[in-house]
C-alpha positions as CSV (number, residue, x, y, z in Angstrom):
1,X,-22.6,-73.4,-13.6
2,X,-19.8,-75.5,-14.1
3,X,-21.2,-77.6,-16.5
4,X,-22.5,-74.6,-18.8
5,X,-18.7,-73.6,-18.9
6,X,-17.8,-77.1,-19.9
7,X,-20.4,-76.5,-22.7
8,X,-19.3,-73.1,-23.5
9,X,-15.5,-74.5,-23.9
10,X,-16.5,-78.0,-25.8
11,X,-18.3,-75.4,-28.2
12,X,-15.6,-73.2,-28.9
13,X,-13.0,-75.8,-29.4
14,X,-15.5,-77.6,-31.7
15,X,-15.5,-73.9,-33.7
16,X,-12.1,-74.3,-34.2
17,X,-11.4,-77.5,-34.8
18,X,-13.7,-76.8,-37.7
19,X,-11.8,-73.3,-38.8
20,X,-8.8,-75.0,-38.6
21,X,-9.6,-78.0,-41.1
22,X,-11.4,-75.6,-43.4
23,X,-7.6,-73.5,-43.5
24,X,-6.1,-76.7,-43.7
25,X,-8.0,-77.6,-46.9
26,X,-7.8,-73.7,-48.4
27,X,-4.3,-73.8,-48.1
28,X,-4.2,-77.7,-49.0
29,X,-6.0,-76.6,-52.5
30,X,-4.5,-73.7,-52.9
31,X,-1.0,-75.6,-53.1
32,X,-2.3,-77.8,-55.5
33,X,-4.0,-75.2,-58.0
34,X,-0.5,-73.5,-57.3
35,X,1.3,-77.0,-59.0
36,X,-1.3,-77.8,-60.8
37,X,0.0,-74.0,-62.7
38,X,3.7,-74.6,-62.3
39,X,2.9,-77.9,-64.4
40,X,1.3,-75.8,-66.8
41,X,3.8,-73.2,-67.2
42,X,6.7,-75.4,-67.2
43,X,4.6,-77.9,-69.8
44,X,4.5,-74.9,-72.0
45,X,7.9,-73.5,-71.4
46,X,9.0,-77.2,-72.9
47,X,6.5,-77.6,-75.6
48,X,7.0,-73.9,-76.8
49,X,10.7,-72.7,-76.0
50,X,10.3,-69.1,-76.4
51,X,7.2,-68.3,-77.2
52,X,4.7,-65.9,-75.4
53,X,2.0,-68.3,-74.5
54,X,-1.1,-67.3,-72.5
55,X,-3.4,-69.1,-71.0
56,X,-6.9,-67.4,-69.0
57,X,-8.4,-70.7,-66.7
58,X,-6.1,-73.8,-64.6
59,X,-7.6,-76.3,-62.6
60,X,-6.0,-79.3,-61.3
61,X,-7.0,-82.7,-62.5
62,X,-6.8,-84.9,-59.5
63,X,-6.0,-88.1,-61.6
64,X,-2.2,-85.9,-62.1
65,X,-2.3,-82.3,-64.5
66,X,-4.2,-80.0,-65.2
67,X,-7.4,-78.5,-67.4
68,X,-6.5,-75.1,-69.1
69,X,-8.5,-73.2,-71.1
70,X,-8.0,-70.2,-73.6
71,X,-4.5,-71.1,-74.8
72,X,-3.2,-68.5,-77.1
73,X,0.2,-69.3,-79.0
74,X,2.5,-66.2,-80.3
75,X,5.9,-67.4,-81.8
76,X,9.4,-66.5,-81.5
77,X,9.6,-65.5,-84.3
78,X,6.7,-63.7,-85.1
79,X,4.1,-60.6,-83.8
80,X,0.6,-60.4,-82.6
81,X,-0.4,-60.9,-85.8
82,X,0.9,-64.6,-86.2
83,X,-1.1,-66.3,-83.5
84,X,-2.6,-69.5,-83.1
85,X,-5.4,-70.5,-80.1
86,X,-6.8,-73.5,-78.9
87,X,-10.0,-73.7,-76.5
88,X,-9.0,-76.2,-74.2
89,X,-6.1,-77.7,-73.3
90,X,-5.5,-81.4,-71.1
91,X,-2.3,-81.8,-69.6
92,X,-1.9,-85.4,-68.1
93,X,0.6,-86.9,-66.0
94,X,1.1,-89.6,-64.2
95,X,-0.5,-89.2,-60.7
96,X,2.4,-91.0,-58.6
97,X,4.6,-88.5,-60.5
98,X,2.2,-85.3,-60.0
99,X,2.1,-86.0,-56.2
100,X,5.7,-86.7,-55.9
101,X,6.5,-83.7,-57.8
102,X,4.1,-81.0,-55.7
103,X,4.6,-83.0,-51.9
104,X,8.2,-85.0,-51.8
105,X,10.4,-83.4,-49.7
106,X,13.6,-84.7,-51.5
107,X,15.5,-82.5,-53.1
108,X,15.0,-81.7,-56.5
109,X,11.7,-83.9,-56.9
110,X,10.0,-80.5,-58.1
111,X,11.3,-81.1,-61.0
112,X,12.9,-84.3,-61.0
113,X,10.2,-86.5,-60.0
114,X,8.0,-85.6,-63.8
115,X,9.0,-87.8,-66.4
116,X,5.7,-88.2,-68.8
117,X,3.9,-85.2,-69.5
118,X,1.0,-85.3,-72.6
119,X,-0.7,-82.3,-73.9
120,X,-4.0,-82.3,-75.9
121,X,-4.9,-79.1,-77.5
122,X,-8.4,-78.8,-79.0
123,X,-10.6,-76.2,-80.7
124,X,-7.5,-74.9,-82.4
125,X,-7.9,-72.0,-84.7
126,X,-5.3,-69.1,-85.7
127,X,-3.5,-67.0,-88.0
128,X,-0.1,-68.6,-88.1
129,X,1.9,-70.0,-90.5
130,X,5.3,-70.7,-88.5
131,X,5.5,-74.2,-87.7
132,X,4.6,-75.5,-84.0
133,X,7.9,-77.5,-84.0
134,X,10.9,-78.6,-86.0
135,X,9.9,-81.4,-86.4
136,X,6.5,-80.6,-87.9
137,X,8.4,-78.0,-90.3
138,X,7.0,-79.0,-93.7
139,X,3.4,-79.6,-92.2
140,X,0.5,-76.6,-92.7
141,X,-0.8,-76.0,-88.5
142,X,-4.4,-76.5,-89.9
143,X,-4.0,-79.0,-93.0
144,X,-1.4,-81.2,-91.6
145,X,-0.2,-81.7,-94.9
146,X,3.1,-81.7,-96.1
147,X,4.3,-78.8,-98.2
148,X,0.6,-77.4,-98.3
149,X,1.0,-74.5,-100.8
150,X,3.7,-75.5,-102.5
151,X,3.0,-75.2,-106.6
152,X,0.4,-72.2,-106.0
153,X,1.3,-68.9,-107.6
154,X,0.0,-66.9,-105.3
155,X,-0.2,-68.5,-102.2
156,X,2.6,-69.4,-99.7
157,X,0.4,-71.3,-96.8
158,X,-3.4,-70.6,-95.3
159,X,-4.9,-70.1,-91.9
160,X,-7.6,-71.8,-90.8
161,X,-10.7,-69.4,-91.6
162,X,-9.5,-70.0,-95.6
163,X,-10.1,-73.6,-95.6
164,X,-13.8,-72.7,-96.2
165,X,-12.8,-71.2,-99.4
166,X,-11.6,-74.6,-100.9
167,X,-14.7,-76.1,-100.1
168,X,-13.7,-78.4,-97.0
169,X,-16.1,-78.1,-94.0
170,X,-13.0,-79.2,-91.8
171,X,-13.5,-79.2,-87.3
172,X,-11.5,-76.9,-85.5
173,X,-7.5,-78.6,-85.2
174,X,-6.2,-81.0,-82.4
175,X,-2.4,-80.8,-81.5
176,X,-1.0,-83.3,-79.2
177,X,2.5,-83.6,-77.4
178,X,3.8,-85.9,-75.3
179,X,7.5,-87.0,-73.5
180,X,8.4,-89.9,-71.7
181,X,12.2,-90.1,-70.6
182,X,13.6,-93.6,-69.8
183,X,17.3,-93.6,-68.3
184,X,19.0,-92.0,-71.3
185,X,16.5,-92.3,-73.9
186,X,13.8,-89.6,-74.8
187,X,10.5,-90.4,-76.7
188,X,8.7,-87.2,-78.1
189,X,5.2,-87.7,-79.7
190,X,3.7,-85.0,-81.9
191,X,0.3,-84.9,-84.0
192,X,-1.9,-82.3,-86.3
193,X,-5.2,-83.3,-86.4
194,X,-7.8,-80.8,-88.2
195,X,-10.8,-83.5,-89.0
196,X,-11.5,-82.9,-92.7
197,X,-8.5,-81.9,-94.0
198,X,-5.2,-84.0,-92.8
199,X,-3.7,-85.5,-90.0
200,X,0.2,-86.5,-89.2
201,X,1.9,-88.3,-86.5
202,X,5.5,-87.9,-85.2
203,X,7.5,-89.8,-83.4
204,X,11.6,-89.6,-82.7
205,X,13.6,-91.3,-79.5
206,X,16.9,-89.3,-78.6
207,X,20.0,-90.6,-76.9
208,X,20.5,-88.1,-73.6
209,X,24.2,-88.1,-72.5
210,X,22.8,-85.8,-69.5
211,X,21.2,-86.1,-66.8
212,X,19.1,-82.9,-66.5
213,X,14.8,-83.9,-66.2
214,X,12.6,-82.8,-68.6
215,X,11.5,-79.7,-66.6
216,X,14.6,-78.1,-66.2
217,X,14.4,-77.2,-69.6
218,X,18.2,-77.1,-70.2
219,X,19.7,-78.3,-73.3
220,X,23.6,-79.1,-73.3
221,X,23.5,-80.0,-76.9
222,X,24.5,-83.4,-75.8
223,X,21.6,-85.3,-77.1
224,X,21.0,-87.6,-80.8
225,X,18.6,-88.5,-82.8
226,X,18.6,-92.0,-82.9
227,X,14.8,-92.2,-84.7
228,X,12.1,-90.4,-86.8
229,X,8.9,-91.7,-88.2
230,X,5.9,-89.9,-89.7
231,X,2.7,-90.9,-90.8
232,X,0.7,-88.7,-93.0
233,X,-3.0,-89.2,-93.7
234,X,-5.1,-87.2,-95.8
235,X,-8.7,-86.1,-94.8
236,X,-9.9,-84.6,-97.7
237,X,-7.1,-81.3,-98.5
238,X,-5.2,-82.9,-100.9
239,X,-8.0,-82.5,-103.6
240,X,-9.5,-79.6,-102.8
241,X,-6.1,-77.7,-102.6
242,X,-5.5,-79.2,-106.5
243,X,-9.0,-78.3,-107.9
244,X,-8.5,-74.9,-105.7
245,X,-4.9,-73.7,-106.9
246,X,-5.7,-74.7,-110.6
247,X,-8.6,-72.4,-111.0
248,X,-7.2,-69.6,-109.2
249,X,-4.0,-69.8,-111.4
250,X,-6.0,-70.6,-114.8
251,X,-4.8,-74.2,-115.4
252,X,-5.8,-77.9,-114.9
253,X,-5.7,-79.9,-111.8
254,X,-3.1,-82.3,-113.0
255,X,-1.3,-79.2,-114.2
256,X,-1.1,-77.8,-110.9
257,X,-0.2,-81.2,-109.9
258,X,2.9,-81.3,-111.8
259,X,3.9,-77.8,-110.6
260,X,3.8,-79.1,-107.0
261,X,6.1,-81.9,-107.4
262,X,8.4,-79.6,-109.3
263,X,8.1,-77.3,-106.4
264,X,9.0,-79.7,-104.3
265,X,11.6,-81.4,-105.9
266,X,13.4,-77.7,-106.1
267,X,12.7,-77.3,-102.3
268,X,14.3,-80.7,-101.6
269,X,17.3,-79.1,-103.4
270,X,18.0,-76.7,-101.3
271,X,18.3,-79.3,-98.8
272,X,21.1,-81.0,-100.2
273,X,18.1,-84.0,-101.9
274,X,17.1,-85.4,-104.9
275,X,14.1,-88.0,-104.4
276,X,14.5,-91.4,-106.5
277,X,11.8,-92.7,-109.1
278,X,10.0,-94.6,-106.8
279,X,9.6,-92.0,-103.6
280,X,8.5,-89.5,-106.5
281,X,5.5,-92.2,-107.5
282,X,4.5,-92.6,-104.2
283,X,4.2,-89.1,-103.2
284,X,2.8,-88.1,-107.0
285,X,0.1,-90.6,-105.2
286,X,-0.3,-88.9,-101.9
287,X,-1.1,-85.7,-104.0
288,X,-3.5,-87.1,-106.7
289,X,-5.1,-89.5,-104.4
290,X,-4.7,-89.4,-100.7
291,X,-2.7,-92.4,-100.2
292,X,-1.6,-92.9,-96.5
293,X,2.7,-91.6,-96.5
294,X,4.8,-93.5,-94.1
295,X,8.0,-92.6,-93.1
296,X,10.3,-94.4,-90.4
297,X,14.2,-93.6,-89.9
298,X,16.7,-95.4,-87.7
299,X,20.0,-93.5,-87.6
300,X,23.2,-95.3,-87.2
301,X,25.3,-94.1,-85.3
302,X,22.7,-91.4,-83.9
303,X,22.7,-87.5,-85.3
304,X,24.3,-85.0,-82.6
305,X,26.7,-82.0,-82.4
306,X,27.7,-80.9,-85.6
307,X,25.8,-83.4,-87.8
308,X,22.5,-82.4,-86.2
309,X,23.1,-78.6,-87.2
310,X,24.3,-79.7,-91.0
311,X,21.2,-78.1,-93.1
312,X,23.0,-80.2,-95.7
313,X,20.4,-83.1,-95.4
314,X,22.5,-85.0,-98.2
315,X,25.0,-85.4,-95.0
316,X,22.6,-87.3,-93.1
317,X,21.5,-90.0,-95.7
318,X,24.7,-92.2,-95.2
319,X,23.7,-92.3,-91.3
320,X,19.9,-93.1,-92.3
321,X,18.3,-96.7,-92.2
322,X,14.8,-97.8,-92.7
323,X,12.8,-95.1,-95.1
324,X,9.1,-95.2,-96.6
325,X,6.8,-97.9,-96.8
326,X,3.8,-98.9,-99.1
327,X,1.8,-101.4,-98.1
328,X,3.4,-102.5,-95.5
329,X,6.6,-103.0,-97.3
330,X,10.0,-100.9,-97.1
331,X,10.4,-99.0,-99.7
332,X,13.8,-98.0,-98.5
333,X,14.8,-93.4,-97.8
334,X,14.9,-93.6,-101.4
335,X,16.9,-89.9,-101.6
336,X,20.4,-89.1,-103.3
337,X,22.6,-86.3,-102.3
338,X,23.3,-83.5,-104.4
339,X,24.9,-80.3,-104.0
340,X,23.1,-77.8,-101.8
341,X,21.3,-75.0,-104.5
342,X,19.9,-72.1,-102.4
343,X,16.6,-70.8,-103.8
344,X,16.6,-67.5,-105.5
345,X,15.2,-63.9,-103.1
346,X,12.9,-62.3,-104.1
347,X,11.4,-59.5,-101.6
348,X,7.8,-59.5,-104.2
349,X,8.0,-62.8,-104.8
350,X,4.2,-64.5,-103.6
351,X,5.1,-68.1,-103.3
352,X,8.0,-70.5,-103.5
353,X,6.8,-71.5,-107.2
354,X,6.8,-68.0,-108.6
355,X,10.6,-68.3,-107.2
356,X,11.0,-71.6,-108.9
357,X,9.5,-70.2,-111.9
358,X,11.6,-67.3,-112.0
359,X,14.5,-69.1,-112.3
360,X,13.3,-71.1,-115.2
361,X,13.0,-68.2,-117.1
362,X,16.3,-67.4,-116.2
363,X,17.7,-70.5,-117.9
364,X,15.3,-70.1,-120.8
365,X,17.9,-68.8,-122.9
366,X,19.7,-70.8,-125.4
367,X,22.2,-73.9,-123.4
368,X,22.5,-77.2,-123.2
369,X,19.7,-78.7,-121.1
370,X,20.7,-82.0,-119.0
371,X,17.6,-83.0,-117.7
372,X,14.1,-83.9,-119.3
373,X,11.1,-82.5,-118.1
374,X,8.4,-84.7,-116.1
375,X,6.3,-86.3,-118.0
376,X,2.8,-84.2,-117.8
377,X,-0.5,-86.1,-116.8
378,X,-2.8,-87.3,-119.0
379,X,-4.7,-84.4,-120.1
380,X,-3.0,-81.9,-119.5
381,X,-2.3,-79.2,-121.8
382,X,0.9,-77.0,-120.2
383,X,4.4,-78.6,-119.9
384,X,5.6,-79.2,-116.5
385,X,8.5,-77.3,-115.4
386,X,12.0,-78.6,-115.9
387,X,14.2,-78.7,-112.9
388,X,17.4,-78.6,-115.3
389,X,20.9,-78.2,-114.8
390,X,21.5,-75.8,-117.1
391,X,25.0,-74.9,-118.9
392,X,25.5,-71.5,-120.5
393,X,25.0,-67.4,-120.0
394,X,22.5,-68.0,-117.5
395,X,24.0,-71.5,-115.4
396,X,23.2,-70.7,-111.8
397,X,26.6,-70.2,-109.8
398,X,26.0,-73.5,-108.1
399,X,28.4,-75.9,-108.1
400,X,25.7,-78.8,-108.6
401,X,25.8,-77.6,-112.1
402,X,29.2,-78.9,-112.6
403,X,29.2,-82.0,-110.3
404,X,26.0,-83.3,-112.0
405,X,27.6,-82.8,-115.9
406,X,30.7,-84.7,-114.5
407,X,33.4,-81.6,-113.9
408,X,34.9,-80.8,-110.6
409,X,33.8,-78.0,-109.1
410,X,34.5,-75.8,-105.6
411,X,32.1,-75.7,-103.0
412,X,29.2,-73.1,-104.1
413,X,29.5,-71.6,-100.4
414,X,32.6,-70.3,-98.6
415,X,32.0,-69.4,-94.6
416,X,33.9,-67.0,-92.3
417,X,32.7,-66.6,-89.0
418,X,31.2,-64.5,-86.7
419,X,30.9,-65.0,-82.8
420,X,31.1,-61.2,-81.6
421,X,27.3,-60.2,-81.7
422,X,28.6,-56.6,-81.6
423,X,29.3,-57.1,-85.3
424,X,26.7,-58.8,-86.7
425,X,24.8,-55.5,-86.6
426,X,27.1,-53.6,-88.7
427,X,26.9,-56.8,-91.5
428,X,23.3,-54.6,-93.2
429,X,23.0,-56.7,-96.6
430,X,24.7,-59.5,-95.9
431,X,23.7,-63.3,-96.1
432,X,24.5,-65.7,-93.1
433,X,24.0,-69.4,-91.9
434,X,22.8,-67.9,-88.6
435,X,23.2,-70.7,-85.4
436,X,20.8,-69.7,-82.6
437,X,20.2,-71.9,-78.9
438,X,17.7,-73.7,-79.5
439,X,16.5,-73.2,-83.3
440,X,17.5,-75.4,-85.8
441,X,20.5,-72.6,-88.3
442,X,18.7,-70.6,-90.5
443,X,19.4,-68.8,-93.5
444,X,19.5,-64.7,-93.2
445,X,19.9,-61.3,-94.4
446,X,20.9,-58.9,-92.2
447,X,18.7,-55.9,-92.0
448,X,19.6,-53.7,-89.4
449,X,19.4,-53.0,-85.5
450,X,16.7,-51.6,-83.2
451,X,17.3,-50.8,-79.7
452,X,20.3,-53.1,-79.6
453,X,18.4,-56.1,-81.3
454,X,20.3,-57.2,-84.8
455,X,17.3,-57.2,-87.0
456,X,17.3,-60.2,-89.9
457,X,15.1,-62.0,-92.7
458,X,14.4,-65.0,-93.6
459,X,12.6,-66.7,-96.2
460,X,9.2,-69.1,-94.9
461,X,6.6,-70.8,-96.1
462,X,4.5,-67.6,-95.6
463,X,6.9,-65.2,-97.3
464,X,9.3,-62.8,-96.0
465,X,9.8,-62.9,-92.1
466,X,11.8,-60.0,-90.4
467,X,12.6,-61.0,-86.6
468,X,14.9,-60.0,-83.9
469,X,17.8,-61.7,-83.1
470,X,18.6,-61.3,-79.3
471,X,22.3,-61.4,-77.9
472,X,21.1,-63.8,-75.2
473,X,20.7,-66.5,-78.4
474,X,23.3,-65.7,-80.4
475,X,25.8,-68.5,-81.2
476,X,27.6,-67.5,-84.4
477,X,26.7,-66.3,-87.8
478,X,28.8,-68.1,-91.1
479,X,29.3,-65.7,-93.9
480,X,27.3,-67.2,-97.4
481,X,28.9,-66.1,-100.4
């Protein structure tokens, strides 16, 4: 008898021995499919400040991250309309720092202990035309090009079910993003990648004058940009967006050409730039031909504070070292300031050139023209438009008009502040430098308020955007005039 009691105890203690490793590695797995999300969501909250971003499947990657799956991207600034979604999604980190993160028992490590996060998105497709950072702000999300539209009369960017339409059989778009913080430095690496079309890469280092880690998602304002560089290659969109924008508009494909780099050369000032000779050659050469565009920027001393919020990029050039290069050899930034010159609104307006355009005919009446057009390419039939400065009834009120024909002139823009958000609401028609936490200022009309949001526009690559503008992210408004 006593030794089928034995047996009887031996077996039950076996039974839960067994239970209790199986809880031990529920729970054990469970806590690591719980980081494995908080890794995710803070990843996100980083990558996209913001932005409602959903995601449908997590699973940790042992090796440090995790495997998502069904990302879908809506903006700040937009609705369910602007969206952009990627299949799968690859979030790497370190193992040591994964671990350290989910199991130290210091304190802090949670979020102290993750200092290099990479995330691969792939089997992107969407409807969006906002860009998926500042720093990608001129690139299309599915052609990776720069200033993708621009010269079109009609069009203002595409999505990525109309690349078909321009004849590119293009794979669905790759976006990667990745930090790695050092001490007080800060390396961010950003790509587009849609495989018959374009692809850029990004990289900038920051000064950090803080020490908050990367997943505490705080930003004092503290930091500078002490580097930039870009590399641009072209996959096949360059060409098919000339031959494409020519016949829908009726003209040549060095015709439209010409209208792009007058586009752009009117974009660049409103930013406060005039390219040089030889930066117009080598993008003219990007356009017509796909040549590879590389851009690197030192900045000394480094861009913070109130430099980093000038829109004026004619500020920034004395700080700016380094610049393009051709072949391996600098070609220097190759830019010259000039006075800021707004572009016109227009609520009907299709496309930044039917803006540009507008305003040519504007100057078409009789003055004294000091400029010459650009020099049409071979073959082509219509003159290229002349970004003049124009003196006479119709002389835009900018005061580049009188600094570039040699006369002093006032500033075109006069600010007076606005820090209550109470008022802003009550400014309906008014135009503002608007400052936001956490967005780069931006140019406005006020429109109204809903539920105790100030409602404001804004001109994008898309067109018109209307958008909410939350008290929470208010900083100050500066009165255009």
């Amino acid at each position: 008898m006593a030794t089928k009691v034995q047996k009887k105890e031996k077996s039950g203690t076996s039974v839960w021995r067994i239970a209790g490793a199986v809880g031990t590695i529920v729970l054990l797995f469970g806590y690591i499919l719980f980081h494995a999300n908080f890794v995710t969501g803070r990843s996100l909250l980083l990558a996209f400040p913001g932005w409602d971003v959903t995601y449908k499947g997590c699973w940790p990657n042992p090796f440090g991250g995790a495997w998502v799956s069904d990302v879908t991207l809506v903006p700040i600034e937009g609705d369910d309309e602007e969206t952009f979604h990627f299949d799968h999604l690859s979030i790497d980190v370190p193992l040591v720092q994964f671990y350290q993160s989910g199991f130290s028992r210091k304190r802090g490590s949670l979020l102290k202990a993750i200092k290099d996060i990479r995330l691969d998105f792939s089997g992107g497709h969407g409807d969006m035309t906002i860009p998926f950072t500042n720093e990608m702000l001129v690139f299309g999300n599915t052609s990776a090009t720069p200033f993708e539209a621009e010269g079109c009369l009609e069009d203002g960017a595409w999505y990525s079910k109309e690349l078909p339409d321009m004849g590119l059989a293009t794979g669905p778009t790759e976006l990667s993003m990745a930090w790695h913080r050092e001490d007080d430095r800060l390396v961010k690496e950003q790509s587009i990648h849609t495989p018959g079309a374009g692809r850029v890469d990004y990289r900038g280092e920051l000064l950090l004058h803080d020490d908050y880690p990367l997943f505490s998602l705080a930003e004092t304002g503290l930091s500078e940009l002490a580097a930039s560089e870009w590399h641009v290659r072209d996959e096949g969109f360059n060409a098919a967006r000339n031959q494409f924008c020519a016949e829908k508009d009726g003209i040549t494909p060095a015709q439209f050409v010409e209208r792009h780099m007058a586009t752009v050369q009117r974009m660049l000032a409103a930013m406060g730039i005039a390219p040089g000779d030889a930066v117009r050659s080598l993008y003219r050469n990007y356009v017509e031909h796909g040549a590879p565009l590389d851009l690197a920027i030192t900045y000394s001393p480094a861009i913070g504070g109130e430099r980093y919020e000038d829109p004026n990029f004619g500020n920034w050039l004395s700080y700016m070292h380094g610049g393009f290069v051709i072949d391996g050899r600098p070609l220097g930034v190759g830019m010259q300031p000039v006075n800021v010159r707004p572009l016109p609104e227009d609520d009907n307006a299709a496309s930044t050139y039917a803006l540009v355009r507008a305003e040519l005919e504007a100057q078409a009446e009789p003055a004294v023209t000091l400029a010459t057009p650009a020099t049409p390419m071979a073959g082509s039939v219509e003159a290229a438009p002349t970004i003049a400065v124009v003196i006479g009834p119709k002389a835009l009120p900018d005061a580049v008009d009188a600094v570039e024909a040699g006369v002093d002139a006032e500033p075109a823009e006069r600010a007076d502040t606005i820090s209550d958000y109470s008022r802003l609401g009550a400014e309906v028609g008014q135009r503002f430098m608007l400052y936001t936490k956490a967005r780069p200022p931006m140019r406005v009309e006020v429109v109204g308020s809903e539920d105790g949001v100030v409602k404001v526009r804004r001109y994008l690559r898309s067109g018109w955007l209307e958008q909410g503008v939350t008290r929470a992210s208010f900083e100050r408004a500066e009165r255009l005039r």
